[in-house]
C-alpha positions in Angstrom: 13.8 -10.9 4.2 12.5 -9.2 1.3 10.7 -10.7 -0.9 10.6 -10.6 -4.9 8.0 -7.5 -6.5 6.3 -7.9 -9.8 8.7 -5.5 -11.4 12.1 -7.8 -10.4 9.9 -10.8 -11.9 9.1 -9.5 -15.0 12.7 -8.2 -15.3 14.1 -11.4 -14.4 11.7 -13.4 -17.0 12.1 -10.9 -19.7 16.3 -11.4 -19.0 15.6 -15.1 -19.8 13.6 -15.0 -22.6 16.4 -12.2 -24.3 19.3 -14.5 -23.7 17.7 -17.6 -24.8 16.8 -16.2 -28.2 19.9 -14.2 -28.2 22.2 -17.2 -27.2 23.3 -18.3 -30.8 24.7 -14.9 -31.7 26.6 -14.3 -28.3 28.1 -17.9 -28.7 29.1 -17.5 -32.4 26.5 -19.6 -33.8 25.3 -17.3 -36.3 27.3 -14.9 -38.0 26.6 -11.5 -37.5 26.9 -8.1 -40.4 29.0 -6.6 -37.6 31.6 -8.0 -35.2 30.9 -10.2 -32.6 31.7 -8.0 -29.8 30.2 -4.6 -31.3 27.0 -6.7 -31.8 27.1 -8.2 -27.8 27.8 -4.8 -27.0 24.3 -3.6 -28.5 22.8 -6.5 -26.8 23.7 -5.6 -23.6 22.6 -1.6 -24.1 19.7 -3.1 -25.3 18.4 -5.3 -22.5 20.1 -2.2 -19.8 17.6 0.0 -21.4 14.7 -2.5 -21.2 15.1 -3.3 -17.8 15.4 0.6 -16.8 12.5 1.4 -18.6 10.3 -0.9 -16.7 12.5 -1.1 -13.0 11.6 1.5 -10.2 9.7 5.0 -10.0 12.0 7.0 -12.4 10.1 9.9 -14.2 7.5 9.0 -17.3 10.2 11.4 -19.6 13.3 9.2 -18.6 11.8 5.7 -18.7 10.1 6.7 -22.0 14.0 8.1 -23.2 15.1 4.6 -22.5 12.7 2.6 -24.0 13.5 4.5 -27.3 16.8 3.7 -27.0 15.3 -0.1 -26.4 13.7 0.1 -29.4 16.1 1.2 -31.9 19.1 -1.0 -30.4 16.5 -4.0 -30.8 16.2 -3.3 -34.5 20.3 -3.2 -34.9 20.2 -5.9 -33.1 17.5 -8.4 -35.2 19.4 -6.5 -38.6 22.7 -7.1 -37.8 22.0 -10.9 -37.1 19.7 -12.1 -39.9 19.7 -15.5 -39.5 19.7 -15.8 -35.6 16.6 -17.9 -35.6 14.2 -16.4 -33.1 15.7 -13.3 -32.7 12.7 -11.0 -33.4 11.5 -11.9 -30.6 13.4 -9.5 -28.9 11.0 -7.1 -30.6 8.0 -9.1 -29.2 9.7 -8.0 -25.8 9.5 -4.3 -27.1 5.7 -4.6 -27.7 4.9 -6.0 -24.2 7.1 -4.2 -22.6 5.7 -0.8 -24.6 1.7 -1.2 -22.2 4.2 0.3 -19.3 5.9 3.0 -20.5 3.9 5.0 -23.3 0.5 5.0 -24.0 -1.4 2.3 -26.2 -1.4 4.9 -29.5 2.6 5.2 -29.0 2.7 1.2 -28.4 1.3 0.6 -31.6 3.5 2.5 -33.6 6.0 0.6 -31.9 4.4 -2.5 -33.1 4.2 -1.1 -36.7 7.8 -0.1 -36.9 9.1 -3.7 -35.5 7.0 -4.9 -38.2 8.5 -2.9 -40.8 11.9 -4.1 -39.6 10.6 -7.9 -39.8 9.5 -7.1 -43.6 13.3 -5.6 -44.1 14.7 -9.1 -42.2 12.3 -11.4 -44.2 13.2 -9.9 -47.4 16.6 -10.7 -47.2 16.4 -14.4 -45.4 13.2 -15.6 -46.5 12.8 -17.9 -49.5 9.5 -17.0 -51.1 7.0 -14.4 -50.7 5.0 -16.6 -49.4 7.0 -17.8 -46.4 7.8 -14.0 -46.0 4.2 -13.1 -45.5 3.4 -15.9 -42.7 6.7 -14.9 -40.5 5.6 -10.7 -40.9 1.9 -12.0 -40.0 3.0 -14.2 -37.4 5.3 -11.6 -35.4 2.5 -8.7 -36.2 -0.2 -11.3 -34.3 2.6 -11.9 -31.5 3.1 -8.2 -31.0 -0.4 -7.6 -30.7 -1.4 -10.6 -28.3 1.4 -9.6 -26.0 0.6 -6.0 -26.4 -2.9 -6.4 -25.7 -2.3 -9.1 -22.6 0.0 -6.2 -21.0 -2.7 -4.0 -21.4 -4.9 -6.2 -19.3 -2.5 -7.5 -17.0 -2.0 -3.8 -16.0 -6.2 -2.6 -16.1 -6.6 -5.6 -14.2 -3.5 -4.8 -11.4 -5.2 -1.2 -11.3 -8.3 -2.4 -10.8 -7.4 -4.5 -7.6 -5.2 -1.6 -6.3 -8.6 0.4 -6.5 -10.6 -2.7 -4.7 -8.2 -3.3 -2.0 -7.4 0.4 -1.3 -11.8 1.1 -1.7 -11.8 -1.7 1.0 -9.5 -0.1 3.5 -11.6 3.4 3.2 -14.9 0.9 4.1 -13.2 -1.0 6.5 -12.2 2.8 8.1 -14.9 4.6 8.0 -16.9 1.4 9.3 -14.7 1.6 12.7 -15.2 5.5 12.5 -19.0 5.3 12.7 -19.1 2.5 15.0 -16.5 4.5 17.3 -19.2 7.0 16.8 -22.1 5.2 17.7 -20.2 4.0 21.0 -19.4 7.0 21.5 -22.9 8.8 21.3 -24.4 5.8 23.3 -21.8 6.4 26.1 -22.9 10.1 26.2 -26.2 9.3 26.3 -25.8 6.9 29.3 -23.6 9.0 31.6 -26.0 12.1 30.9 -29.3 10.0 31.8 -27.4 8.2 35.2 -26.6 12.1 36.2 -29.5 13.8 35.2 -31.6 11.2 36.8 -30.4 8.4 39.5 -27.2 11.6 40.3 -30.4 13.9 40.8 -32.3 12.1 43.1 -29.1 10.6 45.2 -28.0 14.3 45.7 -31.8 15.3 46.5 -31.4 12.2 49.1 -28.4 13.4 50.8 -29.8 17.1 51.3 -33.3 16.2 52.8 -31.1 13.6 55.2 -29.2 15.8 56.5 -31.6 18.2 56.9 -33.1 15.3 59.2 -29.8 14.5 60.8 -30.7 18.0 62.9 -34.3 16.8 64.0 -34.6 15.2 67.7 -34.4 12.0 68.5 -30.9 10.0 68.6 -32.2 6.5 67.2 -33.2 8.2 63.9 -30.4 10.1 63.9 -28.5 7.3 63.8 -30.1 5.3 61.3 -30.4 8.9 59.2 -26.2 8.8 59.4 -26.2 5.1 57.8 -28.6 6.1 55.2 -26.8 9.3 54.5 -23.4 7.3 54.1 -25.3 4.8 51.9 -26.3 7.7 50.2 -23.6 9.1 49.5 -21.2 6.1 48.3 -24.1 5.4 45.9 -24.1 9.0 44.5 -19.7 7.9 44.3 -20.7 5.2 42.4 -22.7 7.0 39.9 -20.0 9.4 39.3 -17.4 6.8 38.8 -19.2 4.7 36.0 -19.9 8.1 34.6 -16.5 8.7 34.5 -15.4 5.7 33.4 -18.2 5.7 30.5 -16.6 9.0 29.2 -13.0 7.6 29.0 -13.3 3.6 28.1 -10.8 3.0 26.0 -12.1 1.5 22.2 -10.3 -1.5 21.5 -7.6 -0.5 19.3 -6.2 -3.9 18.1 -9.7 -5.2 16.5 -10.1 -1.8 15.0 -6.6 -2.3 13.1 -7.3 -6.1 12.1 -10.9 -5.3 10.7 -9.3 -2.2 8.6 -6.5 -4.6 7.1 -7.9 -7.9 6.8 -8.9 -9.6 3.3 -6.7 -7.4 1.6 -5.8 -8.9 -2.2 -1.9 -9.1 -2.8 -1.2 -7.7 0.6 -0.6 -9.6 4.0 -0.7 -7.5 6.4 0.3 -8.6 9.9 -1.2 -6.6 13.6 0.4 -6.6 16.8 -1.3 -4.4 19.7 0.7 -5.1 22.8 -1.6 -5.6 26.1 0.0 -2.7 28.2 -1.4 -0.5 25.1 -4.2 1.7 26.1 -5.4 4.8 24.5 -7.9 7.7 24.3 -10.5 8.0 21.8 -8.8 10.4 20.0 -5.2 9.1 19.8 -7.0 5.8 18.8 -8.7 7.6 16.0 -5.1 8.8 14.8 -3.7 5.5 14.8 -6.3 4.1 12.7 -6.3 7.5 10.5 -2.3 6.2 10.2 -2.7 2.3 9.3 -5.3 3.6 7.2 -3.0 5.7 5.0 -0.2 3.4 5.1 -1.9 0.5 4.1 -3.4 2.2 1.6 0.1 3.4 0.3 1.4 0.4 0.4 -0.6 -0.7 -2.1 -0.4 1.8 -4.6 3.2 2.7 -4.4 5.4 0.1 -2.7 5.0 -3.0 -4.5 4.8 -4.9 -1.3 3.9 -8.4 -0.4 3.9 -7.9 3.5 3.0 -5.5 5.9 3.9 -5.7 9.5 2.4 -3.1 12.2 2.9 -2.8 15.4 1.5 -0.8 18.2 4.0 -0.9 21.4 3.2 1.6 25.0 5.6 2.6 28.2 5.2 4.9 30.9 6.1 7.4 28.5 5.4 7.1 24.9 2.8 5.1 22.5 4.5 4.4 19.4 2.7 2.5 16.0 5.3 1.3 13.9 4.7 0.0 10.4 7.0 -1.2 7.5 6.8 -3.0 4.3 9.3 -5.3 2.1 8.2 -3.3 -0.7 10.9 -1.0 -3.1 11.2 1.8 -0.4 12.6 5.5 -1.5 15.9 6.6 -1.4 14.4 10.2 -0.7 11.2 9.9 0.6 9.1 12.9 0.4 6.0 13.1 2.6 2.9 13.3 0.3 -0.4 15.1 1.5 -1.7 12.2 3.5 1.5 11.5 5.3 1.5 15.2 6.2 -1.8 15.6 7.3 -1.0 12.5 9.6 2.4 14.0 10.7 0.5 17.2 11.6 -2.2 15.2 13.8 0.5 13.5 15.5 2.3 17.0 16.6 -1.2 18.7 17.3 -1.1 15.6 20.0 2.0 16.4 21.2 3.6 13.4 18.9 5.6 13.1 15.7 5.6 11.1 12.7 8.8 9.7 10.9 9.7 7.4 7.7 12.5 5.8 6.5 12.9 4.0 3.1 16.1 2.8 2.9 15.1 -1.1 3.8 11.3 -1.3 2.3 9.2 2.0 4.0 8.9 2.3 7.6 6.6 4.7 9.1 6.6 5.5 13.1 4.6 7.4 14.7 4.8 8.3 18.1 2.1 10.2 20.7 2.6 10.6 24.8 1.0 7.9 26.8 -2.2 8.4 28.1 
């Protein structure tokens, strides 16, 4: 089940707040310059273009053509109902709202011109100067605390999207060098066991059977034994050389340590025990959480993260999705690429999906 993104909450408490201070007019508690239902009408366009300017990954031009239209139907809006009470506080919502779709410059112009409007309103409702001055300095201050706090709010959000995706390249490239240094050590054992111990064995077995031909049948017997001693020893050698070359890294701790501790994200890693892997098609499934994790949390709005990393006789396939926004159309950027081109170079392929969240599979043969 999916669970609620920042963007539906701060829809869904901005909805709220709009209503609430709305409510009088839309019940016909307040009389209005216009009628009733040409002045609902604006309400509704209004909080339509609010919610669109801040709801999915539309383009910058269309979300900021939107928020215009926000804007100016908030001002008809507060105008056309002059004594709703609270009502400028749907140009509060304009200001906060304003840190997400233009820059800061452009928001406070914003907050100027909803000012302006507050003067126009006050002048025409307000009793004295006086009373007119603290409700235009009280709505400027609101504008520019919520203005301000939305400007943190997001630096802040960025910020931890740069921690938590900074912590997945160290948590990578950690498991890369150590892969490495296993790697290197291996190497260095297998060459030393068959330049050395493989050496003298295979020296062993020559200069006994050179003695197997002397006289004498007791010695050629015990010669035979050592000789087949000999030579299952020098088996042996070449076996844990063998098996030093190919020991599979273990791909499950790689994939927790990479996606563990990560701030806003829970992300979940399931390696089933019939999985094993080369080094290299273990390095491209940790290249692939690598960049999916780290997509997730820049693009997908995600809470949850499940992986999973399944094997048969014929296929190993890693499969990843989120319950973030998804894509209607996704379009493979140049890290997915790069990964769908390491998949094919090892005789694989890499998919996605985005119609339920963002699913990512990607398949390789089995080893």
């Amino acid at each position: 089940m999916r669970r609620v993104g920042t963007d539906e909450w701060s829809g869904l408490a901005m909805l709220v707040v709009a209503v609430a201070v709305a409510g009088p007019g839309l019940f016909g508690a307040v009389e209005t310059t216009i009628p009733q239902g040409w002045w609902i009408a604006l309400f509704v366009l209004f909080m339509l273009s609010l919610l669109a300017a801040v709801a999915g990954r539309t383009s910058r031009l269309y979300r900021s053509g939107v928020f215009a239209l926000a804007v100016v139907t908030s001002w008809a809006v507060v105008l056309s109902a002059p004594r709703a009470g609270l009502l400028p506080v749907l140009l509060v919502l304009t200001a906060a709202v304003s840190a997400y779709v233009v820059p800061i410059p452009a928001g406070l112009i914003v907050v100027g011109l909803n000012t302006l409007v507050i003067a126009i309103l006050t002048a025409r409702v307000a009793g004295s100067p006086t009373d007119a001055t603290v409700v235009i300095g009280f709505y400027l201050l609101i504008q520019l605390a919520t203005l301000l706090s939305s400007v943190t709010l997001l630096r802040e959000q960025r910020m931890r999207r740069e921690l938590a995706e900074a912590h997945v390249e160290l948590q990578a490239a950690s498991i890369r060098l150590s892969e490495s240094a296993r790697t290197a050590e291996r190497l260095r054992i297998s060459r030393e066991l068959h330049d050395l111990i493989g050496h003298q064995l295979t020296v062993l077995t020559l200069e006994l059977e050179t003695a197997r031909h002397l006289d004498g049948a007791p010695a050629r017997a015990h010669v035979e034994r050592a000789d087949l001693v000999a030579r299952e020893l020098l088996g042996n050698v070449r076996a844990t050389v063998g098996q030093l070359r190919t020991e599979s890294p273990d791909l499950e701790q790689a994939l927790r340590q990479m996606a563990r501790d990560l701030p806003g994200l829970d992300v979940s890693i399931d390696v089933s025990p019939g999985v094993r892997v080369d080094e290299e098609k273990s390095a491209a499934f940790v290249r692939a959480t690598q960049e999916i994790v780290t997509n997730t949390i820049r693009h997908a709005d995600a809470c949850e993260l499940w992986i999973s990393v399944t094997a048969d006789d014929r296929v190993t396939v890693l499969d990843a999705r989120d319950d973030g926004r998804g894509a209607r159309n996704p379009v493979l950027g140049n890290g997915l690429r790069g990964l769908s081109e390491r998949f094919q170079a090892l005789g694989g392929d890499l998919t996605v999906d985005g119609a339920d969240g963002f699913r990512v599979i990607a398949r390789v043969p089995a080893s």
